[in-house]
C-alpha positions in Angstrom: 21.1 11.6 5.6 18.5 11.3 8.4 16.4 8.1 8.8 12.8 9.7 6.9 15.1 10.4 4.1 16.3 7.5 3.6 12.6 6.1 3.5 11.1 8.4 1.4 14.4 7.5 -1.2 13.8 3.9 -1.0 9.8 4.4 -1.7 10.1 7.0 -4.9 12.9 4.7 -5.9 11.3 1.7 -5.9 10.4 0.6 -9.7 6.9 -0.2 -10.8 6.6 -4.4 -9.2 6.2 -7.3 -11.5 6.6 -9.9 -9.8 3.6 -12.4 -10.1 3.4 -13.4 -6.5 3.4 -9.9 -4.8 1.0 -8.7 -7.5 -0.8 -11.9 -6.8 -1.0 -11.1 -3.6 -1.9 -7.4 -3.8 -5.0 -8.7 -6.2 -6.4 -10.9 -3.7 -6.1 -7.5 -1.0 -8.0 -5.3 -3.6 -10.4 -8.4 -3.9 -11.4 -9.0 0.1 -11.5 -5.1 0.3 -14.5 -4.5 -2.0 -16.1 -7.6 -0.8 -15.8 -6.3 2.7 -16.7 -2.6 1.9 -19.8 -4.1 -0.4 -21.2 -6.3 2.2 -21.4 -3.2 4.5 -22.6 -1.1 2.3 -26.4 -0.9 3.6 -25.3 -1.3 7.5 -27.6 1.6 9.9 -23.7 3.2 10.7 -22.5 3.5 7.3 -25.9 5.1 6.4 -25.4 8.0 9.7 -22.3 8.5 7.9 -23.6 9.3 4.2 -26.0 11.7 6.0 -23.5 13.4 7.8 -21.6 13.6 4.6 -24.8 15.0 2.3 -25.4 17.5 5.1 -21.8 18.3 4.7 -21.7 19.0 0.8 -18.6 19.6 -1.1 -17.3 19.6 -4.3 -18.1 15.9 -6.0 -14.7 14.4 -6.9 -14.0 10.8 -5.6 -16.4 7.7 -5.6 -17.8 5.9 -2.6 -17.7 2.3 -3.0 -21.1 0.7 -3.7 -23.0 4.1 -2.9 -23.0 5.4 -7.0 -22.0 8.9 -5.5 -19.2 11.0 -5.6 -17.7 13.0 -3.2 -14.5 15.4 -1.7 -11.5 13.2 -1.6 -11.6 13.6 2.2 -15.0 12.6 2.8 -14.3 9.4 0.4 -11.2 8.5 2.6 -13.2 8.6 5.7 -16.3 7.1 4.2 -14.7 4.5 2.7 -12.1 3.6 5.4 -15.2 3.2 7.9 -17.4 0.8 5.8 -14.4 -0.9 4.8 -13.8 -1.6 8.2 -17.5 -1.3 9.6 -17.6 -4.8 9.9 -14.6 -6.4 11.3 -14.3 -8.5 8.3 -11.2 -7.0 6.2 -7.7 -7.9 6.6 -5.2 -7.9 8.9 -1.3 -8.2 8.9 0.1 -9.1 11.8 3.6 -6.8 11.9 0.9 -4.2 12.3 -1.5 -5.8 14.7 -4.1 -4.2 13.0 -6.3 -3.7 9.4 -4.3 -2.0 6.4 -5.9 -2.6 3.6 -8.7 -0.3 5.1 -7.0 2.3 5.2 -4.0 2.1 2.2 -6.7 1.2 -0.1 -9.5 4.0 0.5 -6.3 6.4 0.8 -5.3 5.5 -2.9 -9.0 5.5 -4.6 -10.1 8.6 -2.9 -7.2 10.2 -4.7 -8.3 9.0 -7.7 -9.9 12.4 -9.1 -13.0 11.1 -11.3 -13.6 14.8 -12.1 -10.9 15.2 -15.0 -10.6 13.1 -18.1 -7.2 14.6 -18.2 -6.1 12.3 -14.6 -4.8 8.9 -16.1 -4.0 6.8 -12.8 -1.7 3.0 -14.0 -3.2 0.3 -12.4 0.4 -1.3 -12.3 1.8 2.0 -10.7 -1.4 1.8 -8.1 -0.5 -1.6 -7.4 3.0 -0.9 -6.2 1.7 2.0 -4.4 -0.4 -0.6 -2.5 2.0 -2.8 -1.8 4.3 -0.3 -0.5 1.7 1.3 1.7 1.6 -2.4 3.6 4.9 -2.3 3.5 5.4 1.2 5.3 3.1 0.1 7.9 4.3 -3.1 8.4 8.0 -1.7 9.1 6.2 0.9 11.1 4.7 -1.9 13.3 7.4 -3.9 13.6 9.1 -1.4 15.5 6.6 -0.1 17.8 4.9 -3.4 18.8 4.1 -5.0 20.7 4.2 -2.0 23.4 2.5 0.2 21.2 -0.7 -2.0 21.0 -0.2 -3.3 24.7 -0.2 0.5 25.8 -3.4 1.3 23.8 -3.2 2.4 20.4 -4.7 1.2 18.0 -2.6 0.5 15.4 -4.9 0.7 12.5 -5.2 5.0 12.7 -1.5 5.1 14.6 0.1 3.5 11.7 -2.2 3.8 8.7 -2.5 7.3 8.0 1.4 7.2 7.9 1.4 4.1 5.5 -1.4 5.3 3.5 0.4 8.6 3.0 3.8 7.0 1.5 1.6 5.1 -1.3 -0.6 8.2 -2.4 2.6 10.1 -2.6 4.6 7.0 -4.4 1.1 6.7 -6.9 1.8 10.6 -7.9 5.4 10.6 -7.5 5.2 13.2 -5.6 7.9 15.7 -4.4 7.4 16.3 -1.0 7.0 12.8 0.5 9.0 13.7 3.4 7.2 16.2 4.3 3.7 14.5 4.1 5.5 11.5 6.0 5.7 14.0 8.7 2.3 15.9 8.6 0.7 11.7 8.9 2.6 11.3 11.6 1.7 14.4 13.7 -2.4 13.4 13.1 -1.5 9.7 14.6 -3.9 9.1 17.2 -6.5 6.7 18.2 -7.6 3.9 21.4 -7.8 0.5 21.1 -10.5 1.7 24.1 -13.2 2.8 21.4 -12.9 -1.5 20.3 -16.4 -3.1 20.2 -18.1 0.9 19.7 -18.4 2.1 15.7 -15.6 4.9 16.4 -13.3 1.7 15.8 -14.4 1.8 12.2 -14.2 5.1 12.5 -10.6 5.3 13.1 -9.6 3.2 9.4 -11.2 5.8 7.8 -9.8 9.0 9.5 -6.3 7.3 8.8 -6.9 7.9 4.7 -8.2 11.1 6.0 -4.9 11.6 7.6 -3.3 10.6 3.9 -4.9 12.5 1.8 -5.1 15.9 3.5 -1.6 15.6 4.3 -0.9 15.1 0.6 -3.6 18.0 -0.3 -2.3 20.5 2.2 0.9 20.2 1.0 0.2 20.4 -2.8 -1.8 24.1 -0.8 1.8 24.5 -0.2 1.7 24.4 3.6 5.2 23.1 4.6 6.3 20.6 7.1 9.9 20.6 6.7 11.3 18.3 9.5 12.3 14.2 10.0 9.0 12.3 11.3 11.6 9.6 12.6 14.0 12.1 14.5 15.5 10.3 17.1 14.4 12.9 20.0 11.3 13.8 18.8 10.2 11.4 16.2 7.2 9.0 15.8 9.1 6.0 17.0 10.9 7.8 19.6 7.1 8.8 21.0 5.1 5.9 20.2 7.0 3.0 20.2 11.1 2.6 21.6 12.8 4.2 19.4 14.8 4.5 15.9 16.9 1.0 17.0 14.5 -1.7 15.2 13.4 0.1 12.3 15.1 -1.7 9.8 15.6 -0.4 6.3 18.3 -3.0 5.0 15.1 -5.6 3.5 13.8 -3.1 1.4 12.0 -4.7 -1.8 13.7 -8.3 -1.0 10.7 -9.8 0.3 7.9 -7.6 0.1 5.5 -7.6 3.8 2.1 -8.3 1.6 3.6 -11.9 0.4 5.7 -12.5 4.1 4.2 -12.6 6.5 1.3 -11.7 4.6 -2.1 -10.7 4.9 -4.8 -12.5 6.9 -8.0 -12.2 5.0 -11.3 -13.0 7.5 -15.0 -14.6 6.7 -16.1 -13.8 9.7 -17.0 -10.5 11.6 -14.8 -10.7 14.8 -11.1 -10.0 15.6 -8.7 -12.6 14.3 -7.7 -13.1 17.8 -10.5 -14.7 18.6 -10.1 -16.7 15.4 -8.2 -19.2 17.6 -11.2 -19.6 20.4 -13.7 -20.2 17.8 -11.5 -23.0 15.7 -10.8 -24.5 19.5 -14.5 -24.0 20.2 -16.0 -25.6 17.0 -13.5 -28.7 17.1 -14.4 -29.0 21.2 -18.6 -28.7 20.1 -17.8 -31.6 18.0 -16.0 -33.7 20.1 -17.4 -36.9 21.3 -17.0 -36.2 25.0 -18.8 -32.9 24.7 -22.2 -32.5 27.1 -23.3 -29.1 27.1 -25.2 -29.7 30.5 -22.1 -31.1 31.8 -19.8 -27.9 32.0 -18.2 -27.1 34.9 -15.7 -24.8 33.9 -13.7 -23.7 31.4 -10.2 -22.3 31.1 -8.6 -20.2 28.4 -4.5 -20.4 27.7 -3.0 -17.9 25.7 0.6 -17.7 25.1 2.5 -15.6 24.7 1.3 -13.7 27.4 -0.7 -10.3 26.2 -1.6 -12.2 23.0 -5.5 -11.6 24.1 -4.4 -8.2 24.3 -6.9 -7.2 21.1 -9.9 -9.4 23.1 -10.6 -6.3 25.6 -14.2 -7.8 26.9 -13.9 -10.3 29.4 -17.8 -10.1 30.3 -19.3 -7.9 27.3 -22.8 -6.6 27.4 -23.4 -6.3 23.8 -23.1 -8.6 20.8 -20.7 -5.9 19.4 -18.6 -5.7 21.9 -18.4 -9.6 21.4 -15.9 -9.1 18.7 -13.3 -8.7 20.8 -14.7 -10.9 23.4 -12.8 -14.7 23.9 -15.5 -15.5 26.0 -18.5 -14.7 23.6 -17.2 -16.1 20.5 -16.3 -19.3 22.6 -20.0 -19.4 24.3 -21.6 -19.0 21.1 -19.4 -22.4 19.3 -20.2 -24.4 22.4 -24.1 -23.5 22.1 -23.7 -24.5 18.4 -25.0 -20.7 17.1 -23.4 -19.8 14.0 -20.6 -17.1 13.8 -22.9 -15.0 11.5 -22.7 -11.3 11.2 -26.5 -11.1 13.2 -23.9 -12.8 16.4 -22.2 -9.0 16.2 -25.0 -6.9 16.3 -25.9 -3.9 18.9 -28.2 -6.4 20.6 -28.1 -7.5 24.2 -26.6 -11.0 25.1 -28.7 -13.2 26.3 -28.5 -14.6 29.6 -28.2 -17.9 28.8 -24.8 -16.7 26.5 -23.9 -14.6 30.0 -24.2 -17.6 32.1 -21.9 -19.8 30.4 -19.3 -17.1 29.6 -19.2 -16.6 33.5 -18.2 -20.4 34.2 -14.8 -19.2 31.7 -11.6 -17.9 32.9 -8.3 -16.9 31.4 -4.9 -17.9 31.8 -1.2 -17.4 30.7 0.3 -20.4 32.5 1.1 -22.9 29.8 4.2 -24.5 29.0 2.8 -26.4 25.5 5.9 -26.1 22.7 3.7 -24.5 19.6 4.0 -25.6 16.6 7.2 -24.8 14.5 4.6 -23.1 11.7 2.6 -21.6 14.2 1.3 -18.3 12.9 3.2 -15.5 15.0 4.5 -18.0 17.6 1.0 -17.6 19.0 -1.4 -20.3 20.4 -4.7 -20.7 22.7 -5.8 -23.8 24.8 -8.8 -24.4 26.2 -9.7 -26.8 28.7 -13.5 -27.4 29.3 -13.7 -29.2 33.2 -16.6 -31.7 33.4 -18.9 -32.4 36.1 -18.1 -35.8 36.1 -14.6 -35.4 36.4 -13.3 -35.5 32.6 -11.7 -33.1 30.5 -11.5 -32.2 27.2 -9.1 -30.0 25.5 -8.0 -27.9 22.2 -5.3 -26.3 20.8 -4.9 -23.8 17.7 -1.9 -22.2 16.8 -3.0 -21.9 13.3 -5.8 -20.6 13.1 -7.8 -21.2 9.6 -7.5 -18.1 7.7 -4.4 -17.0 8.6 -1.3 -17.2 6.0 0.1 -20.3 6.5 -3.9 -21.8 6.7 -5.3 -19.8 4.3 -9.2 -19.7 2.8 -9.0 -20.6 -0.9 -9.8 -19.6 -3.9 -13.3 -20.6 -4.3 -14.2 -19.3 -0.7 -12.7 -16.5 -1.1 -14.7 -15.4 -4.1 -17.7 -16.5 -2.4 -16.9 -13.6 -0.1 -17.2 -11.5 -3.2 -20.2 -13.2 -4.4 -21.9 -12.5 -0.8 -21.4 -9.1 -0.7 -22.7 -8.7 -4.4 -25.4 -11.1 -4.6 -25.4 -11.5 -8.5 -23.6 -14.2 -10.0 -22.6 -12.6 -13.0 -21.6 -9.3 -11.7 -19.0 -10.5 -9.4 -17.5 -12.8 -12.2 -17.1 -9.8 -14.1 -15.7 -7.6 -11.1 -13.4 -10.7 -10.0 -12.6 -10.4 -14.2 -11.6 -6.1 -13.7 -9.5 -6.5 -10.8 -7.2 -9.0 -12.0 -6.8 -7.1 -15.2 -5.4 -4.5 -13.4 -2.3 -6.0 -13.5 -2.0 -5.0 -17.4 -1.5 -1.8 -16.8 -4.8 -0.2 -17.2 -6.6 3.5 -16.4 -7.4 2.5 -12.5 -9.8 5.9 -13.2 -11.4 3.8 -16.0 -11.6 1.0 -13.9 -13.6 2.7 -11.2 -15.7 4.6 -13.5 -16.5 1.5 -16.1 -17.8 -1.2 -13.7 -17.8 0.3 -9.8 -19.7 3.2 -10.6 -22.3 1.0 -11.1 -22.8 -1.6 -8.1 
């Protein structure tokens, strides 16, 4: 039995998950999704793409979240993947160096056919699906990375549509899993280049593109009859280093969504930079601090190629910023807020490019992180005075991430931000954790998301 079989056993196998902390866990994903996809929904880009989409046409099957329309099942992967993503503010797992949620999640409710009363989707079914999607891609990046992102992919699309693929196919029990495992695979594509430009959001959503054509083609009955992980000419074998370190043997033990876990964001910039602007804040704020009195400043990251997401050294535009060390870390140490106006398409202002241009970065630090540290990863920053002092900071766990997680409360603030009505988000934050009952997820899209 070759290695995609074995995969695509393991996934129909797997039996619907009730365990309360995975499905814990997968309720607080489907939460930061729709408050991430909500917030975005009146942003200029995600409006270019609904009038690309009208212009299109198509039959009117599958919702757009927080648009009250309905679309092909294609155009609601892509549209939804993108505003999902359009912000920079969803999830991100760090096995996959990139956003899955994004992706597996628009995949799953663009499948959703709110066409037929006769479609009856279980919420507990779409659940595991969901989980096993992070799962997939998880695996998937754990064996490819960290080449794979050093080289330039970006693992989001690379990875996603794959992922996004096994938990449609899982949600219908499908027979051909294989096969669409393979059709993803051959549609992988996508530069960590386009970073800091809207094609980036872009990319989330043509991954559940990827998905769910690859599922409808084949259902068309267009075959695709071979192992996506060959070890010749298979997806690892291409993209990453081969069949070796994709391991199988874990399977269902200790499910990726609850270890590592996701990282859930409030703010709009990559979580790499989530260590400059913990650093940046706590340096603002220490005594010693005189803005006037910079002379330089030096960046440490370790391991080396941990920056490797933070492509703009000197960015141009506050969008390119979010994935710029040295913009986030100018904007803490002017005391501007880390708002979602700081990401804009605006110029940066010269006072911003000034003191990013007394910054540089380095990889020469010997500093034993701390045992919890999240990845093994950690930034330093050293700001030089002109009087001779220095003051320093180190994060190696960076608030947000897993083992420094937002709570509760904040996160449904996110929620409540997005929607801006008290009472409504109460009652959506009331729907999605009902889903673990075992409910019509059709019904739940059509009684209450229909409607934001």
């Amino acid at each position: 039995m070759n290695l995609g079989q074995q995969l695509s056993i393991l996934i129909k196998n797997t039996s619907i998950i009730s365990d309360p902390q995975v499905i814990d866990c997968a309720i607080k994903g489907i939460t930061d999704y729709f408050a991430c996809s909500l917030q975005a929904c009146q942003k200029d880009d995600v409006h270019k793409l609904l009038a690309w989409i009208a212009d299109e046409g198509g039959n009117t099957r599958a919702l757009l979240i927080g648009q009250k329309k309905l679309v092909t099942a294609r155009q609601a992967a892509l549209f939804n993947g993108f505003q999902a993503h359009c912000l920079d503010y969803d999830d991100v797992h760090s096995d996959v160096r990139g956003h899955p949620s994004a992706v597996i999640l628009s995949a799953l409710i663009a499948s959703v056919r709110l066409d037929s009363i006769e479609q009856k989707v279980d919420s507990r079914r779409f659940l595991t699906a969901y989980v096993i999607g992070i799962e997939v891609m998880a695996l998937l990046g754990k064996s490819v990375n960290p080449q794979h992102y050093e080289k330039g992919w970006h693992a989001t699309i690379t990875l996603g549509g794959i992922a996004a693929t096994a938990a449609i196919c899982y949600l219908y029990d499908e027979p051909f899993l294989s096969q669409a495992l393979t059709l993803a695979a051959t549609q992988a594509s996508g530069m960590r280049l386009l970073m800091g430009t809207p094609i980036k959001f872009l990319h989330a959503g043509l991954a559940a593109q990827h998905a769910v054509q690859s599922v409808e083609w084949l259902r068309a009955g267009i075959h695709a009859d071979q192992d996506f992980l060959d070890d010749k000419l298979g997806f690892l074998a291409i993209y990453g280093q081969g069949n070796t370190h994709f391991d199988l043997s874990h399977w269902g033990k200790t499910w990726k969504i609850v270890d590592p876990g996701l990282w859930f964001k409030n703010y709009s910039y990559c979580s790499a930079a989530a260590y400059i602007a913990d650093a940046g804040q706590l340096l603002y704020q220490n005594l010693s601090f005189e803005f006037d009195n910079i002379n330089n400043i030096v960046i440490y990251f370790a391991p080396p190629n941990s920056d490797a997401a933070l492509i703009y050294k000197t960015p141009s535009l506050a969008q390119q910023g979010r994935f710029s060390a040295e913009y986030v870390l100018a904007l803490t140490l002017l005391g501007l807020p880390l708002g979602f106006e700081q990401f804009s398409s605006q110029p940066i202002s010269n006072a911003i490019k000034q003191l990013m241009q007394k910054m540089k970065r380095s990889y020469q630090t010997h500093l034993t992180p701390h045992p919890e540290a999240y990845n093994g990863r950690y930034v330093i920053i050293d700001i030089f005075l002109k009087n001779g002092k220095k003051i320093s900071q180190c994060i190696d766990i960076p608030k947000g991430s897993p083992k420094n997680p937002y709570s509760q409360t904040e996160m449904s603030l996110k929620l409540h931000s997005a929607i801006k009505d008290q009472a409504k988000t109460e009652q959506l934050l009331t729907d999605i954790h009902k889903l673990a009952k075992g409910l019509d997820f059709r019904q739940f899209l059509l009684s209450y998301l229909f409607t934001l």
